[in-house]
C-alpha positions as CSV (number, residue, x, y, z in Angstrom):
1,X,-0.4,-21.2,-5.0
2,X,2.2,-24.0,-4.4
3,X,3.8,-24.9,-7.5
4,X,4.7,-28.5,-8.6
5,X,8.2,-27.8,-8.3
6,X,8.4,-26.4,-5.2
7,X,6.4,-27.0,-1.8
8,X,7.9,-23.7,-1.0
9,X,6.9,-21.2,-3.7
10,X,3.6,-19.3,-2.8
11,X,1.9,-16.6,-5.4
12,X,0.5,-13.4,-3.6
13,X,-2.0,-10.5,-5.6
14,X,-1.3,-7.3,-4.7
15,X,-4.2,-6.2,-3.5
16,X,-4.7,-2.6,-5.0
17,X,-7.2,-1.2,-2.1
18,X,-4.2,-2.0,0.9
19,X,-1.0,-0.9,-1.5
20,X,0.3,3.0,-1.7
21,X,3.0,3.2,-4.2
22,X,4.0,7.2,-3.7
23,X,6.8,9.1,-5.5
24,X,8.0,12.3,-4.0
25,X,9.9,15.3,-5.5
26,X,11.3,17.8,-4.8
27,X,9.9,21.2,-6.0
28,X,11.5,24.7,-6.0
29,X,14.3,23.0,-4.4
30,X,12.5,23.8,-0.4
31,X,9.6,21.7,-0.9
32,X,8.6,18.0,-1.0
33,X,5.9,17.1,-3.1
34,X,4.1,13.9,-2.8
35,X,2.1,11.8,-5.2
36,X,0.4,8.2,-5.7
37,X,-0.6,6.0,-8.3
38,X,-4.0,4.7,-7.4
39,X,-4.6,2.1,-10.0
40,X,-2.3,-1.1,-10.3
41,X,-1.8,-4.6,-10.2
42,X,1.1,-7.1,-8.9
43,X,2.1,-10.7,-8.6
44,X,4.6,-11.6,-6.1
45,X,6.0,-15.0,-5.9
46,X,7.4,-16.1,-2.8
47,X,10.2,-18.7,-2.5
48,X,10.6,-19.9,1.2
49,X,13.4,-21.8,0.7
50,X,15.3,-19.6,-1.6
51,X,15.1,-15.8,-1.5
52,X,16.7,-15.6,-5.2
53,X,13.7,-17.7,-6.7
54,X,11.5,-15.1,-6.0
55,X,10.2,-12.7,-8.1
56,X,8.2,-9.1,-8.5
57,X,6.0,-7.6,-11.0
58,X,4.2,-4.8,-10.9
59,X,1.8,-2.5,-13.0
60,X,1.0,1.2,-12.4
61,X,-2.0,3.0,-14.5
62,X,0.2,5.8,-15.5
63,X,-3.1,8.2,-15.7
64,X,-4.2,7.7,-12.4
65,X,-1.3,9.6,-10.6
66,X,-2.5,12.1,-8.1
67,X,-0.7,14.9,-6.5
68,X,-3.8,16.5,-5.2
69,X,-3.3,19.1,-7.5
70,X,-5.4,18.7,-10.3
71,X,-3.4,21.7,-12.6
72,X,-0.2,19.9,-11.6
73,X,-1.5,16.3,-12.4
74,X,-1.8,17.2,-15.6
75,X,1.3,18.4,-16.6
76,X,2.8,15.1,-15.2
77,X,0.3,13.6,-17.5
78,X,1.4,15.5,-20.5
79,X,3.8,14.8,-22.9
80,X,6.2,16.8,-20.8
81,X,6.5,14.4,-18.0
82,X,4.7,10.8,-18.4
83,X,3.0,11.0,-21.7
84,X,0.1,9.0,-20.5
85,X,-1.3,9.2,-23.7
86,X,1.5,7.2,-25.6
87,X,2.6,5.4,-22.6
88,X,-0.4,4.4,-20.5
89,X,1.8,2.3,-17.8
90,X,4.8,2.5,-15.9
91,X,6.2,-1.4,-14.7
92,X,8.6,-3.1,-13.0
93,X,9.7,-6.6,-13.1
94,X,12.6,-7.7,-10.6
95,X,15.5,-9.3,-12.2
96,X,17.4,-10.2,-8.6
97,X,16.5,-10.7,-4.9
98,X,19.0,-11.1,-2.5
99,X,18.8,-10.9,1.1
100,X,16.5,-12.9,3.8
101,X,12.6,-12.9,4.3
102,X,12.7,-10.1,7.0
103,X,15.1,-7.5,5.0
104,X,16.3,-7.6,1.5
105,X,16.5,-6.1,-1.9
106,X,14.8,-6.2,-4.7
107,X,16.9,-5.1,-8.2
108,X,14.6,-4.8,-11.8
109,X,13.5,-3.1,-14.7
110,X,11.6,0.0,-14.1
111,X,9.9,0.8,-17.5
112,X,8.4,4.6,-17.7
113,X,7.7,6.2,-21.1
114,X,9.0,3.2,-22.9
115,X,12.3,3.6,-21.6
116,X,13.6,0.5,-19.1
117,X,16.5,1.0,-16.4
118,X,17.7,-0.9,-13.4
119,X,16.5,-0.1,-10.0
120,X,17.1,-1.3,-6.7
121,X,14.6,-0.9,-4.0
122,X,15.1,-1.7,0.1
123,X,12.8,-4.1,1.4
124,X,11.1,-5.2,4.4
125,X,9.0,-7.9,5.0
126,X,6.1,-6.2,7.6
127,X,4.2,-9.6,8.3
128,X,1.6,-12.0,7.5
129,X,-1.7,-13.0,9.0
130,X,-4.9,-14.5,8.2
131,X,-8.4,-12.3,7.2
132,X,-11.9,-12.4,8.2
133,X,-12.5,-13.9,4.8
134,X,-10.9,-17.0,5.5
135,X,-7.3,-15.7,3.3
136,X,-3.8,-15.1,3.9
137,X,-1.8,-11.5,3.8
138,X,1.2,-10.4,4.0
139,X,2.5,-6.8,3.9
140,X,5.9,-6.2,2.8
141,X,7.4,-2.2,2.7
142,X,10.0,-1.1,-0.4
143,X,11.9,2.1,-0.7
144,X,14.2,3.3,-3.4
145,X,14.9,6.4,-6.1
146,X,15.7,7.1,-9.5
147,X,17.1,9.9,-11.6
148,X,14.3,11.0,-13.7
149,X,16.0,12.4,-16.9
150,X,17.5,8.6,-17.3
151,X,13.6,8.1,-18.2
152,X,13.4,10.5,-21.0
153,X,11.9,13.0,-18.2
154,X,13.6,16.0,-18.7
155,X,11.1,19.2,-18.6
156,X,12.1,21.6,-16.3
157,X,12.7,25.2,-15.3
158,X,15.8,27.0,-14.2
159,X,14.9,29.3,-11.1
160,X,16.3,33.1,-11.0
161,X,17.8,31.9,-7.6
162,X,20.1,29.4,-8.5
163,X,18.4,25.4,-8.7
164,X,15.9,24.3,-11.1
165,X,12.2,23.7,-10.4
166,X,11.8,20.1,-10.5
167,X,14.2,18.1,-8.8
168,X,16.0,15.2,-11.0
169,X,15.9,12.7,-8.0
170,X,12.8,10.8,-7.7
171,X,12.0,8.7,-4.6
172,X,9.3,5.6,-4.8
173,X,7.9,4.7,-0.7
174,X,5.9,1.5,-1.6
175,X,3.7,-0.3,1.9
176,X,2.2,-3.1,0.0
177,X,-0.1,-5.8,0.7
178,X,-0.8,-9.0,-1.1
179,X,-3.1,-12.2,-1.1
180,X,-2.3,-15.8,-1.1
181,X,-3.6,-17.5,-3.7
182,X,-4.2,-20.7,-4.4
């Protein structure tokens, strides 16, 4: 939707059914494990004219994670891990974006068992094209990690071998579409 202030600012919906946001672990230290969140919502708002006048939010139903595991699910669902109980969403909400249209990044507040920290994620911007339906949408790709145990996430298991079960590093692969409004 363009905005009074701008000609240039356009608001996009994240449209759930075309967006994977996946996190991936390691486990045992040998094996990567992969999971999504199947349930969110997002508002992008897109300024043509200056990058930094843009802006990312995003919601993730912390309950509808999926590993294909369903034992495993819910221990990441317990108290141990994301406490979906007490803390039903994870969020982001960028503070800075700095780069141009095709490749930049995007810096916020990831917010996961009530506890907010900075991330930066690598984006690209994957392209745009009119629908069937008469809309517009754009696809944009994002990649970063985190430390987990800055989230409060600290269950884990030291391994007879040396390592722990659980690796600390946690890395987000987002492919995300998103309609025009307006």
């Amino acid at each position: 939707m363009t905005t009074a202030a701008t000609e240039t600012r356009t608001t996009w919906t994240i449209d759930p059914s075309h967006t994977t946001v996946e996190f991936v672990a390691k486990h045992m230290m040998i094996t990567t494990v992969k999971g999504r969140f199947a349930e969110l919502t997002g508002t992008i708002v897109a300024d043509e004219s200056n990058i930094a006048d843009s802006s990312v939010e995003a919601t993730l139903q912390a309950a509808s994670l999926d590993t294909r595991s369903e034992q495993r699910d819910a221990h990441l669902r317990s108290p141990d891990f994301l406490d979906v109980e007490n803390y039903p969403e994870v969020t982001f909400k960028s503070t800075a974006i700095s780069g141009t249209k095709e490749s930049f990044k995007v810096t916020g507040d990831l917010t996961i068992r009530g506890v907010t920290r900075p991330i930066t994620l690598d984006a690209t911007f994957e392209g745009e094209g009119k629908d069937p339906w008469g809309g517009t949408r754009a696809s944009f790709s994002a990649h970063g990690k985190f430390d987990r145990r800055d989230f409060g996430l600290t269950w884990n298991v030291a391994l007879e071998t040396g390592g722990i079960l659980v690796s600390n590093e946690v890395k987000i692969n987002i492919e995300a579409q998103a309609v025009l409004q307006g």
